[in-house]
N, C-alpha and C positions, 0 to 999 in steps of 0.2 A: 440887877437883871440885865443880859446880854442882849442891847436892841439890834446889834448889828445886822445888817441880812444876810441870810445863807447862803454860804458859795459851795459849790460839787465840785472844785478841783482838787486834784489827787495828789495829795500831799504825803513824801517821806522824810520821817527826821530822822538821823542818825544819832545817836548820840549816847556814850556807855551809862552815863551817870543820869541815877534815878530823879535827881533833883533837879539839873540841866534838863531832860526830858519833860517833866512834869512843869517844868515852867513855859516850854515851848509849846507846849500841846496848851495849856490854858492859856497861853497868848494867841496860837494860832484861831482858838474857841470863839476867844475874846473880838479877834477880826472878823469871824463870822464860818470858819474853813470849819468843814463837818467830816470830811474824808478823808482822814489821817490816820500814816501807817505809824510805826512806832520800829526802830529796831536798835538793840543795844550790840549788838554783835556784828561784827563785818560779814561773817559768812550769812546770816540769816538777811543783811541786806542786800546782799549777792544772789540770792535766792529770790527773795522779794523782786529785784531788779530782773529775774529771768522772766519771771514767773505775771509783774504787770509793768505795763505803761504811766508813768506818773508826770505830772503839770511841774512839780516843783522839790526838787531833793533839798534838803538841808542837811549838810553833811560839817561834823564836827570831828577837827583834827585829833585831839586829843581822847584819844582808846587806849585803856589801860592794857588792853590782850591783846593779843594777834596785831591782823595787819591796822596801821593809824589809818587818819581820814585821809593823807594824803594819800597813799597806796591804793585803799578805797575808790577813791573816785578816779585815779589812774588806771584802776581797771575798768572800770566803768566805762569809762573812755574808752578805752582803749578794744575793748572785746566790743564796743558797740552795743550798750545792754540798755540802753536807752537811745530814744530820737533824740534829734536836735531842737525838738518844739520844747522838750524836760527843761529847763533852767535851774540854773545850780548856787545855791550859795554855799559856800565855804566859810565858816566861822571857827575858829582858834584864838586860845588863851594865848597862845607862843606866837612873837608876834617878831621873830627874830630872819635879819633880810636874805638869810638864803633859803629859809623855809617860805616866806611872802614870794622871791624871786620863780621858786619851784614850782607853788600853786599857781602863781600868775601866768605863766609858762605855758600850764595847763586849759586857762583862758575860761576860768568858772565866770559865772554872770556877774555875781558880786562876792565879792572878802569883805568880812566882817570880824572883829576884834571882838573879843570880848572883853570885859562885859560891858552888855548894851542893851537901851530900855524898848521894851514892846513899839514905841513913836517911830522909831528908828526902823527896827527890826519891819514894822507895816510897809514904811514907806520901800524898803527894798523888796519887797516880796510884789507892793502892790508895781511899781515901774517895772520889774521881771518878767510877769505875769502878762501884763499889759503885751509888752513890748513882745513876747513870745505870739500871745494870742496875736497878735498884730501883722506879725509875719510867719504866720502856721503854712497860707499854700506853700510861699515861699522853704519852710523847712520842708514839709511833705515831697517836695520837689529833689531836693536836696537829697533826701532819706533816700528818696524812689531812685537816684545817681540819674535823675531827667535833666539835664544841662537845657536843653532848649526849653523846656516847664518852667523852672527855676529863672530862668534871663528874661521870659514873659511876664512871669509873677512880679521881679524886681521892679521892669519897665511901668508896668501896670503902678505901682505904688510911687514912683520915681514922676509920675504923673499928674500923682494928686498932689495939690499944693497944703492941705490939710495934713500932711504927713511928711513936714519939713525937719521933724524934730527925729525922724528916724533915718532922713538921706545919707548921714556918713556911715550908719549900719549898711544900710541898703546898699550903697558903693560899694564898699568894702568886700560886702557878700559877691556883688559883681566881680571886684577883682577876682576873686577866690575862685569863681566858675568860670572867666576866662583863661585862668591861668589852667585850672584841672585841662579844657581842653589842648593846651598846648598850639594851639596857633599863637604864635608868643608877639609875633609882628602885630595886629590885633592886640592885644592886651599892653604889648609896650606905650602905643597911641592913646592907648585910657588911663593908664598910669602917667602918660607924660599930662593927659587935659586936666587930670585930678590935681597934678601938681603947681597949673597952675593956676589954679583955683585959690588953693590952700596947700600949703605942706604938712598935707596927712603923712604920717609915718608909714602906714600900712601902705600906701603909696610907693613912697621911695622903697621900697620892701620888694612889693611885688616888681616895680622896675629893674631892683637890681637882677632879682631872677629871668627877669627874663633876659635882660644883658647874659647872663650866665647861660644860660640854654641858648642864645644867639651866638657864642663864642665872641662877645665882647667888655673883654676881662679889664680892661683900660676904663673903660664907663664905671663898671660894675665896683672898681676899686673907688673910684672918687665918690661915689653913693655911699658904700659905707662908712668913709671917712665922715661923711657928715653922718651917717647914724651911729655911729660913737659917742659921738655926742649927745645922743638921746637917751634918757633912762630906758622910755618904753622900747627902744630898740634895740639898746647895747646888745644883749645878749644873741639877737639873730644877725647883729653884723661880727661881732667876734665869732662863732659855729662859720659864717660866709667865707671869714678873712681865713681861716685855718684851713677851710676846702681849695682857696684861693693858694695860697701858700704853698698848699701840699703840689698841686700842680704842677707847680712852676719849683718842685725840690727845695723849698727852702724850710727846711722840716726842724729849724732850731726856732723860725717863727711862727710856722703852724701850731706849735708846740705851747709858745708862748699865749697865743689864744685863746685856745685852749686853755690854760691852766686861767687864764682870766674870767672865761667861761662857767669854769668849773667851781668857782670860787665863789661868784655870783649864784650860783642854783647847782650846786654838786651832787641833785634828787635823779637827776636825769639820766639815765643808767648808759644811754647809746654812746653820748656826750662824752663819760667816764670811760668805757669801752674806746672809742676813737684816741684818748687821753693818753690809756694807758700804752696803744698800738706807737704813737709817736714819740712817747716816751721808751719806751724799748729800741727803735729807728736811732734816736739821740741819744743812747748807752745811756741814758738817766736812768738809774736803777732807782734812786728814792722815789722819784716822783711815780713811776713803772710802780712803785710797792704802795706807792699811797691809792694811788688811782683803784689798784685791786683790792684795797681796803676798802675804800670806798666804798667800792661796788658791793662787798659781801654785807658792811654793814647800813647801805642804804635797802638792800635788796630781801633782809631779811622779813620774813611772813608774806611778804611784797610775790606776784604775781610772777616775777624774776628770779627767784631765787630758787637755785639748782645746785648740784653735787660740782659744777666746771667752775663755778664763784670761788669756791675755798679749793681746789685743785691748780686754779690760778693764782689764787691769793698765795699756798705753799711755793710754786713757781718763782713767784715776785719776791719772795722772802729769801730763797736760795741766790737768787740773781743779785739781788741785793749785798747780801751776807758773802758773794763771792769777791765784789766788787771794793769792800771795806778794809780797813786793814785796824778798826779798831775790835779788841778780841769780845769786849763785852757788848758791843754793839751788833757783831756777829753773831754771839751767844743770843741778846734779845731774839734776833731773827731765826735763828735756827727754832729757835722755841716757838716761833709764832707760824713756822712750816710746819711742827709735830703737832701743835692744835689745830692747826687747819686738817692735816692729814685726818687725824683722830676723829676731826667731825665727819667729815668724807663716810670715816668707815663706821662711826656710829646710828647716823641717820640713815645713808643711805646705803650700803653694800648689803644686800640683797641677790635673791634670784633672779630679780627684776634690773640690777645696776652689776652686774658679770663683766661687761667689759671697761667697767672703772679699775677693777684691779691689779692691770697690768699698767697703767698710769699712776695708779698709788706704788708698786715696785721701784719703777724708775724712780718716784719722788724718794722712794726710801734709800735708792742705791746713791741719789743725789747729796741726802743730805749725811751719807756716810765717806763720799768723799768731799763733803762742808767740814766734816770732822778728820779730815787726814786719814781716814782709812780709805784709800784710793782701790788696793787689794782686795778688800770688799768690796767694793762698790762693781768694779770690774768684774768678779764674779757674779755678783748679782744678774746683773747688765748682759753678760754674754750666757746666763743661764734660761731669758726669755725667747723665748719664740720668733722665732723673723714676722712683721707684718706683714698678712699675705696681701692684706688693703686695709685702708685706713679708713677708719670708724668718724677718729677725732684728730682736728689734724692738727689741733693742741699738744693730744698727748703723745701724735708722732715727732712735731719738733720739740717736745721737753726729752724726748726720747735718742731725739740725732744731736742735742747739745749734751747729754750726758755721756752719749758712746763716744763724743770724741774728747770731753772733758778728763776721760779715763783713759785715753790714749789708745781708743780703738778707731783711727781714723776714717779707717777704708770703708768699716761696718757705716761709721757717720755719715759719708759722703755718698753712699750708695741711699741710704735714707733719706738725705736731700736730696736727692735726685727725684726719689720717688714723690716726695712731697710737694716738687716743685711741679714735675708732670700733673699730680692731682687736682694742684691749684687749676691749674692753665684749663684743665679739662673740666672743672665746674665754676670757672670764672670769680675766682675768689676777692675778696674785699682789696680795693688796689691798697690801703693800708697794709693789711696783709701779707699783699704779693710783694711789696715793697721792702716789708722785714726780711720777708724768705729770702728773696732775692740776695741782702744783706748779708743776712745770716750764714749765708752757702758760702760766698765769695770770704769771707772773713775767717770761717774755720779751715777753708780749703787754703789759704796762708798761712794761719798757723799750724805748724806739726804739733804744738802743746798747746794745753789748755791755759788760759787768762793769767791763775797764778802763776805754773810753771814756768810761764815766756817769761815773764818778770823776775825769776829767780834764774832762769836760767841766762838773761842776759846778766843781772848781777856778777855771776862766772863769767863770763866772756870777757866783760869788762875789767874784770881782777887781772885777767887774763891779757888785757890789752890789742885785746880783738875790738877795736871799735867801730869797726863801721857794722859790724857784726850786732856788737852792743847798741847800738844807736837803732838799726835795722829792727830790732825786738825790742826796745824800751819805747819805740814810737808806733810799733804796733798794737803794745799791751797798752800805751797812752789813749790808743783810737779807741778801744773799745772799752776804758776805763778810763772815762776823759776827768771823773770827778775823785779818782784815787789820787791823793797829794802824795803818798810814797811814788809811786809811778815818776808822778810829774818834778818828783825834786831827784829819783835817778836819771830821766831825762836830761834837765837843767843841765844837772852835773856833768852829764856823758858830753854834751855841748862844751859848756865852758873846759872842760879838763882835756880836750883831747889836740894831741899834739898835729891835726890837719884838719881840712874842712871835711863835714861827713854828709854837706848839703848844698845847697846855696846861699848864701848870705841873705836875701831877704826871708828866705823858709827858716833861715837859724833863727833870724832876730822875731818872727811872728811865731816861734815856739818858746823860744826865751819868755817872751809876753807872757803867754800864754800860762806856762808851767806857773810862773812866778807869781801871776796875780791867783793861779790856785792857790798857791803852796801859801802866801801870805793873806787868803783868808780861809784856811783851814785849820782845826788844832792838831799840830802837829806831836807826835812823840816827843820826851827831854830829846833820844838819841838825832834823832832829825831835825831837829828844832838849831841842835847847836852846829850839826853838820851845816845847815842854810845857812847859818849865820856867820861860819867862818868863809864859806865860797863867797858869800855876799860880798864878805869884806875885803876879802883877795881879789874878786874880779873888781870892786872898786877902786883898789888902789894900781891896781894895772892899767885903771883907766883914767887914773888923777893927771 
């Protein structure tokens, strides 16, 4: 017989499996909870979640269909489908650290492992519960965006000494409403008394922000050096250090953040999104193809996922596949732009999706000059429409790299133009601005596209044009920094040429440079033995 006493708070479990369900509702029975919902489906807890207000979600990772828990309760979140008084556990059988790093990110009440006994499962519902009812004016406050409500309610509790066990929630909450207001001088002064107190993390956090929003970047750098060293921080000083970075142009170590970022919790779509923006900036085309992978296969059923996921994802496959010089590595990627294309038009090209289809063209004109029919491609390409404005300003620049890829320059640069106007006039993402920026300058230098510079300096070179040669093997190097045939015509064009085509320390920091590619790339047999006889000529000229 259940003696426990009855509780009325409004409990939802999540969870697909009938057995998982059935043991959670007789445990929550067993604790005494009477008001419980039940949903095996994400959409019908999506519904529930419009539809009531609940004390306590229980939301389980592991859904056979549609969107998982994590997506779930990222919507949740994120649409605001619940108050802040709801508290959340998250429980998962997958218990792997960038799926833990994701949900944590997310900032649920409690993570829970499975599997775990009823004793367990009490004690975190009952400290949740508690702890919520505890500080409900306080979220009401919050909910309501009453800043001065919320700072009274904190005070008020921050008061009682009976409610010592909740001060560093309570703080914390403080920072969080200091900072929303943006008087950051103010909040600097409580993040520095909090610190020294204690070295709260959440602490050095909000400090660094406001260093940030004060324009003092010198502070802000040494703060997160010491939260690097923090598990619970790492990931908000790496996102910091990569905004830091980007600022100040050093966009090969924004980059690197980033990817350490991404590695730790790669669920985080914006994250991925920024990733993919500076790996485009750094001619990294793999990483540029990972990151858009990423995205399509974190994003799927997911609140995120749209028809521009796999129109980018094709994108990144061609950039990629441009950049390569191995044929069946090329082939993988070309195949992985016809599947993406192919979803584009199976899912969504509709009445409704009309102006995806002049972005699926260009992809197709793209990947016909991936396959050397450059004559189609150019047809294709000069048989669309001028853009009278731009919808997507995606598919305008897939649109101004292909017209000049095909060696329709003028058409290109007249479309960067226009794209760059656009940005400026709806203040686009400075990632962004910064590509375009790139992008413009880059092509309006070269008169050919990526491959052909590279073949066409090869001629020059036969030819004994070298500075000529050098001029076009170190522009296709710039913008194909990780192609090793590039970087071993380079070397070459250096070491072989009967005058200087640079300055000596620019020689010897491309020398470097090509070499440490070229020796840890696999190179072709024909290249491989080409390195190794210059190697050995330029060493013995230097014995």
């Amino acid at each position: 017989m259940n003696t426990a006493p009855r509780r009325d708070e409004r409990i939802l479990v999540i969870d697909d499996q009938s057995l998982a369900q059935g043991f959670l509702r007789f445990a929550l029975e067993q604790l005494g909870y009477q008001n419980i919902f039940l949903a095996e489906r994400a959409n019908v807890a999506l519904n529930l979640c419009r539809d009531n207000q609940f004390d306590l979600i229980i939301c389980a990772h592991n859904q056979q269909q549609g969107k998982d828990g994590f997506q779930l309760y990222e919507e949740i979140k994120a649409k605001g489908l619940q108050q802040l008084s709801c508290a959340i556990i998250f429980i998962s059988a997958e218990t792997d650290p960038s799926l833990v790093h994701s949900v944590i990110e997310l900032q649920p009440d409690e993570f829970l492992a499975k599997p775990f006994v009823i004793k367990d499962l009490q004690l975190r519902i009952e400290r949740v519960l508690r702890r919520k009812q505890q500080l409900r004016e306080v979220y009401q406050a919050l909910d309501a965006k009453d800043d001065q409500k919320a700072l009274a309610a904190i005070d008020l509790q921050l008061a009682d000494a009976q409610q010592h066990k909740l001060f560093p929630l309570l703080l914390r909450l403080k920072g969080d409403v200091l900072l929303s207001q943006s008087d950051y001088s103010i909040a600097e002064k409580f993040f520095s008394a909090m610190l020294n107190i204690q070295p709260f993390s959440w602490a050095r956090m909000g400090l660094v922000r406001c260093h940030l929003a004060q324009g003092k970047e010198q502070q802000a750098f040494t703060e997160l050096e010491a939260l690097l060293e923090r598990s619970e921080s790492r990931l908000f000083a790496l996102d910091l250090l990569a905004e830091l970075e980007f600022k100040q142009q050093h966009f090969q170590q924004a980059q690197q953040h980033l990817l350490e970022a991404a590695e730790l919790a790669p669920r985080n779509m914006f994250r991925q999104q920024k990733l993919l923006q500076l790996s485009r900036i750094n001619h990294d085309y793999e990483n540029q193809y990972r990151a858009a992978r990423d995205m399509v296969k974190y994003a799927r059923y997911s609140m995120y996922e749209q028809p521009d996921l796999y129109l980018t994802l094709a994108r990144a496959s061609i950039d990629f596949a441009l950049s390569v010089d191995d044929e069946e590595q090329s082939s993988r990627l070309n195949r992985q732009a016809a599947v993406s294309l192919s979803t584009v038009q199976r899912q969504y090209t509709n009445g409704s999706h009309g102006a995806l289809e002049s972005q699926q063209q260009v992809l197709q004109a793209r990947l016909l000059y991936l396959q050397d029919h450059k004559d189609k491609a150019q047809a294709m390409l000069s048989a669309l429409q001028p853009l009278q404005k731009i919808d997507s300003v995606e598919g305008a620049l897939d649109r101004a790299k292909a017209l000049h890829e095909v060696g329709l320059s003028q058409a290109s640069a007249e479309l960067f133009s226009q794209i760059s106007d656009h940005c400026q006039r709806q203040l686009a993402d400075p990632l962004f601005n910064a590509y375009i920026q790139q992008e413009q300058q880059e092509r309006l230098a070269m008169r050919l596209g990526p491959r052909e510079l590279n073949n066409n300096a090869v001629t020059l070179y036969k030819h004994g044009n070298w500075q000529e040669a050098f001029d076009a093997f170190k522009l296709a190097y710039k913008v194909m920094p990780k192609n090793a045939g590039i970087a071993l015509n380079l070397w070459q064009t250096l070491l072989t040429s009967p005058r200087p085509l640079c300055a000596p320390s620019s020689k010897q920091q491309l020398l470097n440079q090509c070499q440490q590619l070229i020796e840890t790339s696999n190179l072709k047999p024909e290249q491989l033995q080409r390195y190794q006889q210059l190697k050995q000529k330029h060493l013995n000229q230097h014995a």
